[in-house]
DRENROKOL-536722 format. One line per 3 residues: their letters; for each residue x, y, z of N, C-alpha, C, O, CB. Coordinates in nm, 3 decimals. Glycine has a CB too. Example, Ala and Ser with C-alpha at 12.3 -4.5 7.8 and 13.67 -1.06 7.14 Angstrom:
// residues 2
as) 1.319/-0.569/0.780/1.230/-0.450/0.780/1.320/-0.330/0.780/1.424/-0.332/0.846/1.131/-0.447/0.905 ~ 1.285/-0.225/0.708/1.367/-0.106/0.714/1.290/0.003/0.787/1.341/0.114/0.804/1.408/-0.060/0.572
***
This chain:
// residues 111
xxx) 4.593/7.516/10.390/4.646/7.475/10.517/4.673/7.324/10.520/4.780/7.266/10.537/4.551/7.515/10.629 ~ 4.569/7.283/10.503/4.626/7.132/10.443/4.726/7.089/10.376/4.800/6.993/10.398/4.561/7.081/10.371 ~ 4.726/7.152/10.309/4.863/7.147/10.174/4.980/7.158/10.257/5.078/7.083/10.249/4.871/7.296/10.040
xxx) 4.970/7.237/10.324/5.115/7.272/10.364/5.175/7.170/10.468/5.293/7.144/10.489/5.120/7.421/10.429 ~ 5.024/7.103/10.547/5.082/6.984/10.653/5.120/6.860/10.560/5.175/6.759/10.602/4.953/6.928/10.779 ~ 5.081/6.883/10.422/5.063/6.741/10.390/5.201/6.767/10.356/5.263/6.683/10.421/4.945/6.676/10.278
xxx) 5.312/6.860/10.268/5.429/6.887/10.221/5.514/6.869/10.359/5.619/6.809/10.336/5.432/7.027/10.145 ~ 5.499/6.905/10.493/5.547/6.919/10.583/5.562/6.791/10.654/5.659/6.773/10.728/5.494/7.008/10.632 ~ 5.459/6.690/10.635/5.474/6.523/10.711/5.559/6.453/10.552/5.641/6.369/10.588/5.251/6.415/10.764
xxx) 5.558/6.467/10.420/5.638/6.448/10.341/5.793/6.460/10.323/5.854/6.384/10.248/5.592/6.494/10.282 ~ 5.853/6.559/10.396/5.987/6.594/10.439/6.035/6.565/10.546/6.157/6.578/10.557/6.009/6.701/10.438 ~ 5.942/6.505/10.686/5.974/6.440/10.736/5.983/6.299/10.743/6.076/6.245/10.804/5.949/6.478/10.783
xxx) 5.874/6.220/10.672/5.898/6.098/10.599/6.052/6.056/10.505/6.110/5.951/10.476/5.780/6.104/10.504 ~ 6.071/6.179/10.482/6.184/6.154/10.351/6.345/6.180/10.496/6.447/6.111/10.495/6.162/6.347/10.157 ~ 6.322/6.270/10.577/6.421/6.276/10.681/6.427/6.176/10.737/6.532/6.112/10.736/6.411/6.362/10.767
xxx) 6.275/6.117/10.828/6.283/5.990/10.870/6.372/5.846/10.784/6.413/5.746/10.844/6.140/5.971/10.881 ~ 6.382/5.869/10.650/6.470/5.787/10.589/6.575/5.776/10.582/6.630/5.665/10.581/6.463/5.780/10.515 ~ 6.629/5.874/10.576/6.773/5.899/10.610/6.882/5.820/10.687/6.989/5.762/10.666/6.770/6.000/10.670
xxx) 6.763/5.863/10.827/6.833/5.796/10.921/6.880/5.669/10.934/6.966/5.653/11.020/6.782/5.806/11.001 ~ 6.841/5.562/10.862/6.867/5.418/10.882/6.948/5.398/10.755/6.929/5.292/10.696/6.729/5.319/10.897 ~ 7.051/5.498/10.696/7.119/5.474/10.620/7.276/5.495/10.682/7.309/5.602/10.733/7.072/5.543/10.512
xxx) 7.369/5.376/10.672/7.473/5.369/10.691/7.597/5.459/10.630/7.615/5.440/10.510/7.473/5.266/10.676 ~ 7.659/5.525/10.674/7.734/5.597/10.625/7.830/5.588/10.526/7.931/5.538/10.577/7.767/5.627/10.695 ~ 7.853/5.622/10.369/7.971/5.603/10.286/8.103/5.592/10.326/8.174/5.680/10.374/7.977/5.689/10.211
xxx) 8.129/5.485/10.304/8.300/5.503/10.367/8.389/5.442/10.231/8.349/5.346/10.165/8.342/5.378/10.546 ~ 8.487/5.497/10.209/8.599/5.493/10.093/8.654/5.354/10.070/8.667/5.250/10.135/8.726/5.588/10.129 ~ 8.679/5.393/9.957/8.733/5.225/9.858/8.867/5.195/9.940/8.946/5.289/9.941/8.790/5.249/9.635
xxx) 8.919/5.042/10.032/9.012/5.047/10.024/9.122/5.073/9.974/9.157/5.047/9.859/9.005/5.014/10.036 ~ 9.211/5.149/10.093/9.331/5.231/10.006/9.311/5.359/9.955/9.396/5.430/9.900/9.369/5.162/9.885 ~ 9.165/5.391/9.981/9.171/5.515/9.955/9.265/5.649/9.957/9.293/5.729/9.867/9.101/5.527/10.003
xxx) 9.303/5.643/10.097/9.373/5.768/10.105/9.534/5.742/10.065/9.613/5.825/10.021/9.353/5.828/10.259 ~ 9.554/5.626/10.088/9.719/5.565/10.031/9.683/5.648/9.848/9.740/5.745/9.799/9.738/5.299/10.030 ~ 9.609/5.591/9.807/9.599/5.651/9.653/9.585/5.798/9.566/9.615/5.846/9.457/9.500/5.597/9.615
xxx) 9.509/5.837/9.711/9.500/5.990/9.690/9.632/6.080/9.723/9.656/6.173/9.647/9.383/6.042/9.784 ~ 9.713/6.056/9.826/9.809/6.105/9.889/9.970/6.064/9.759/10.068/6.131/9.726/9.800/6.023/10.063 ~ 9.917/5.914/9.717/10.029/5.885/9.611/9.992/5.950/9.463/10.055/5.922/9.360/10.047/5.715/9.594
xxx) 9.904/6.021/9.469/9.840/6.073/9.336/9.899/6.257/9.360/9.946/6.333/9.275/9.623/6.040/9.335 ~ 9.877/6.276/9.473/9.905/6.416/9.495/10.043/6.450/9.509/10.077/6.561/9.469/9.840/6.462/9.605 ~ 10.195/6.312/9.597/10.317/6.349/9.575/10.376/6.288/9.434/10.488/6.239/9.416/10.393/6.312/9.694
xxx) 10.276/6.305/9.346/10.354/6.219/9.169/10.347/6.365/9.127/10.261/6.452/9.115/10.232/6.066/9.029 ~ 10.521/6.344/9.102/10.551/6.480/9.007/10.504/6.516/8.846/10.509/6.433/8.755/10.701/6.483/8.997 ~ 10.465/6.633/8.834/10.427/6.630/8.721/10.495/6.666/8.640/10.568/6.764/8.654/10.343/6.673/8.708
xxx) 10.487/6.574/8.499/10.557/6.553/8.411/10.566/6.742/8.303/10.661/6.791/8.243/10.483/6.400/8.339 ~ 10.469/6.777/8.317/10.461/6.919/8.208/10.544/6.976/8.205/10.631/6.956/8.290/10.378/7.023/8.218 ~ 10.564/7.086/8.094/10.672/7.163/8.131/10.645/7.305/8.191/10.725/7.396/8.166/10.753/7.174/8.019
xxx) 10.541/7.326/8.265/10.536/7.446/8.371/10.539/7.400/8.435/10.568/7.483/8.521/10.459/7.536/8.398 ~ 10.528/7.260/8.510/10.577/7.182/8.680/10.723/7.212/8.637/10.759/7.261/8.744/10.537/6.965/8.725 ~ 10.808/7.218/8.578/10.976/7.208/8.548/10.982/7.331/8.558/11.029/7.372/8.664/11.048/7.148/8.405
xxx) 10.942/7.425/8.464/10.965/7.522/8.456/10.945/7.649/8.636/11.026/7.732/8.676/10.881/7.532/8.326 ~ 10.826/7.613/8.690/10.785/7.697/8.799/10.860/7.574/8.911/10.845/7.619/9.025/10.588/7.737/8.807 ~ 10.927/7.452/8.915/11.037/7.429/9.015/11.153/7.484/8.978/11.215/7.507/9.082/11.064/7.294/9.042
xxx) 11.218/7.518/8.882/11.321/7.559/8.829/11.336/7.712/8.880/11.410/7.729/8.977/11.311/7.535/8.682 ~ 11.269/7.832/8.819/11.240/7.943/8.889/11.267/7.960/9.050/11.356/7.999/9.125/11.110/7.959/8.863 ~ 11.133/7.903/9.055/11.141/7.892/9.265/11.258/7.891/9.335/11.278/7.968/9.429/11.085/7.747/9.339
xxx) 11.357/7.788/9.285/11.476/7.769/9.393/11.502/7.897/9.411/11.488/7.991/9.333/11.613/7.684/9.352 ~ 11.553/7.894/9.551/11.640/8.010/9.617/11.754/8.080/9.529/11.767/8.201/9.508/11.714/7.950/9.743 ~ 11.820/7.991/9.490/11.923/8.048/9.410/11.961/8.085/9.256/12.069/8.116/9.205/11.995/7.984/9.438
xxx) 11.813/8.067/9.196/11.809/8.071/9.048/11.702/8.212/9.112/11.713/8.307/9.035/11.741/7.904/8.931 ~ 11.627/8.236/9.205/11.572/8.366/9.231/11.638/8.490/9.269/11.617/8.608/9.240/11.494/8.350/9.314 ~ 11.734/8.423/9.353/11.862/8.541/9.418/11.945/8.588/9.293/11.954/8.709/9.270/11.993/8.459/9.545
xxx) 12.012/8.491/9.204/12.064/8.529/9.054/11.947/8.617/8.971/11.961/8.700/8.881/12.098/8.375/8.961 ~ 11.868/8.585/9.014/11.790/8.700/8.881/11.789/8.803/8.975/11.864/8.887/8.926/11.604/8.666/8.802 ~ 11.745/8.847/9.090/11.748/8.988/9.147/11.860/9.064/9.119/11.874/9.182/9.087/11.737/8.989/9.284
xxx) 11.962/8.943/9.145/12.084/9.030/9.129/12.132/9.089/8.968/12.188/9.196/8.942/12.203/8.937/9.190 ~ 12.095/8.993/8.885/12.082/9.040/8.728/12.042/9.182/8.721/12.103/9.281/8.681/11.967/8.953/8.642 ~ 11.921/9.166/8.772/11.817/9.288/8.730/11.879/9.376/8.802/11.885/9.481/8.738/11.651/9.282/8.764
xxx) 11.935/9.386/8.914/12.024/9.541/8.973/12.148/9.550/8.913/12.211/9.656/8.914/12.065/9.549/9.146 ~ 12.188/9.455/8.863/12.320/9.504/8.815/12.318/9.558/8.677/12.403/9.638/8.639/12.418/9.396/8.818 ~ 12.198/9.504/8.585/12.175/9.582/8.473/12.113/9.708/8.488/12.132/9.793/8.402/12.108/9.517/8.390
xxx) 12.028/9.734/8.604/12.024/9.880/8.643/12.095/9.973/8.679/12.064/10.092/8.667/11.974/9.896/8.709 ~ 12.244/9.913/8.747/12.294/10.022/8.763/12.392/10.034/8.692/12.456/10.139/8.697/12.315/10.047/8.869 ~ 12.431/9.925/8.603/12.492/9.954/8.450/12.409/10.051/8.384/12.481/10.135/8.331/12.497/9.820/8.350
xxx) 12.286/10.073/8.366/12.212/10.155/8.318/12.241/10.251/8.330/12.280/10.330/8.244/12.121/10.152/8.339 ~ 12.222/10.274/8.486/12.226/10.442/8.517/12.373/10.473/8.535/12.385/10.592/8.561/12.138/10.495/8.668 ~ 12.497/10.404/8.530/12.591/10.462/8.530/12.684/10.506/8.408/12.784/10.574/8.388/12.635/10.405/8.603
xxx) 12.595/10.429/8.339/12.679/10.462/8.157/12.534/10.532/8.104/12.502/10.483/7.996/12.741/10.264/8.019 ~ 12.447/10.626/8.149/12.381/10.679/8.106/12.418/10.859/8.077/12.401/10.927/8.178/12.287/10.631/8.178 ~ 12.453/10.915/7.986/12.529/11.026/7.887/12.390/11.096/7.872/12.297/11.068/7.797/12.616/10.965/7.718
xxx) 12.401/11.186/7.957/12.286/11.309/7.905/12.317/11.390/7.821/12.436/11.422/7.826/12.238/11.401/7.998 ~ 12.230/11.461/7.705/12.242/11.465/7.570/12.302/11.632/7.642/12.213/11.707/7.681/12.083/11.428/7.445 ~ 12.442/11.681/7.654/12.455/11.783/7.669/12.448/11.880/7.559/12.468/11.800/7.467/12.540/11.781/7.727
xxx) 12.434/12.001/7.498/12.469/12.131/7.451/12.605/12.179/7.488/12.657/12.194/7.599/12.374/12.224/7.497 ~ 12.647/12.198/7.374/12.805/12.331/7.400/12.765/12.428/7.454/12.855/12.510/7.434/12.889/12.409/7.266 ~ 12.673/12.484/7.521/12.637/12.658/7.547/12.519/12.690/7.498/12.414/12.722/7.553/12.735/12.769/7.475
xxx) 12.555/12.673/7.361/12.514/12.726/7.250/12.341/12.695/7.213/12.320/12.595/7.143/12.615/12.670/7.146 ~ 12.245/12.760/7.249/12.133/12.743/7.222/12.029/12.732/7.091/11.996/12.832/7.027/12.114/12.808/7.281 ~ 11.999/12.644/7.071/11.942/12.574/6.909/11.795/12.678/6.874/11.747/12.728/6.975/11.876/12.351/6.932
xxx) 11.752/12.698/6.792/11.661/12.775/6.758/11.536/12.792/6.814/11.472/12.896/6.823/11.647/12.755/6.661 ~ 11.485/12.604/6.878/11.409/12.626/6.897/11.363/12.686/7.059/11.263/12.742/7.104/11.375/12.540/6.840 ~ 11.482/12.646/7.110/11.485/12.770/7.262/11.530/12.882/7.252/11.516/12.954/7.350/11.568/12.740/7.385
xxx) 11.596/12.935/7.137/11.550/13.086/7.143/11.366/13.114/7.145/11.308/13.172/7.237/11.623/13.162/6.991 ~ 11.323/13.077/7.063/11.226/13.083/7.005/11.092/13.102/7.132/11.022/13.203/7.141/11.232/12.960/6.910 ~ 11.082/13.010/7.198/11.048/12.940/7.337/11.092/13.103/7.446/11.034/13.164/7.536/11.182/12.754/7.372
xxx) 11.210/13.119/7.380/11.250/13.209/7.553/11.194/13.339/7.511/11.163/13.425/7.593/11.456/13.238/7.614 ~ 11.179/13.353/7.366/11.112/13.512/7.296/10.979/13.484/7.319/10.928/13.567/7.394/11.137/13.555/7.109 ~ 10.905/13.401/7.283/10.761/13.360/7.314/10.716/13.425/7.446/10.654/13.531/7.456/10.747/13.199/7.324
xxx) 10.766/13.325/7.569/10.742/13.318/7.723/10.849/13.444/7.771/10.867/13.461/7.892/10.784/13.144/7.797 ~ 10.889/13.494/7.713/10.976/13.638/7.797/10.936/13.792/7.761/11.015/13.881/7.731/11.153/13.639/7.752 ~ 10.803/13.801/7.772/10.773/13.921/7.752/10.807/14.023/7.806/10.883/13.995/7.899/10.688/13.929/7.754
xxx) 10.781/14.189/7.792/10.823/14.283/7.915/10.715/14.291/7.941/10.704/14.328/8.058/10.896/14.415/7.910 ~ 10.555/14.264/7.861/10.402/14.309/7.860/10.337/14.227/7.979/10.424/14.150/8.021/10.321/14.273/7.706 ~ 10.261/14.217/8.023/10.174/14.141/8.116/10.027/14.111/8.016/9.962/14.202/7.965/10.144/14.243/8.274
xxx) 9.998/13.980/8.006/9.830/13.980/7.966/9.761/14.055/8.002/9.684/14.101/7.918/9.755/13.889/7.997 ~ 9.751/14.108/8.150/9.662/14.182/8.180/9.703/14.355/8.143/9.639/14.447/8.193/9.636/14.143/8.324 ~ 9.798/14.374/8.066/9.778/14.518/7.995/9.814/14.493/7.835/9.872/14.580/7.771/9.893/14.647/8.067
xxx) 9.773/14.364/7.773/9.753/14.372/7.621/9.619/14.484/7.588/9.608/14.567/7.498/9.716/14.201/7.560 ~ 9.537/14.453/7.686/9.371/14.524/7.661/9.397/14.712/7.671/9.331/14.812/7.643/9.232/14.457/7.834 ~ 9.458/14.698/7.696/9.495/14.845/7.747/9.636/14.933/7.747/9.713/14.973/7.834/9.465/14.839/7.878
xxx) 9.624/14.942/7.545/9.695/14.983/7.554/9.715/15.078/7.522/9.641/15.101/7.427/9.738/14.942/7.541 ~ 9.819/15.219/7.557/9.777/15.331/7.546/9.851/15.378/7.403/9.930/15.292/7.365/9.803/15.409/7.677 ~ 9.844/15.467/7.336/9.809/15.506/7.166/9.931/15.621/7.188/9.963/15.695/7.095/9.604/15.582/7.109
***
């Protein structure tokens, strides 16, 4: 119990100090330097590259790219037709899956 008053008048000793300390205030020019630090363009080439992109009109040109090569796509797109004429392996397929039998009378069949 002691212990704990003695830790407890210790943190207020150390609060009591506090108080008679004057508050940090910034290096002249501070914020002039910070504000001229934050509108300096950056030299890299993803600051060029991601202003370049962004504009309105280098974004509107690519949407429009990308639909117009889509529907170049889908309009010169040639589905692989057949003459009629069915290739072996859909006969094959339609004899398989076209039974006259039902599974349920393979088991039972009469002799």
């Amino acid at each position: 119990m002691i212990r704990k008053q003695q830790i407890e008048k210790e943190i207020e000793a150390a609060i009591a100090s506090l108080d008679h300390l004057a508050p940090a205030s910034p290096a002249p020019f501070f914020y002039t330097r910070l504000s001229a630090r934050m509108m300096k363009e950056e030299k890299n080439v993803w600051g060029r590259v991601s202003r370049t992109i962004t504009r309105p009109v280098i974004a509107g040109l690519s949407v429009a790219l990308i639909i117009a090569v889509n529907i170049f796509a889908v309009l010169h797109h040639t589905p692989k037709t057949s003459a009629g004429v069915p290739d072996q392996a859909e006969i094959a397929v339609a004899d398989e899956y076209n039974r006259s039998t039902s599974l349920y009378n393979i088991d039972n069949v009469q002799p």
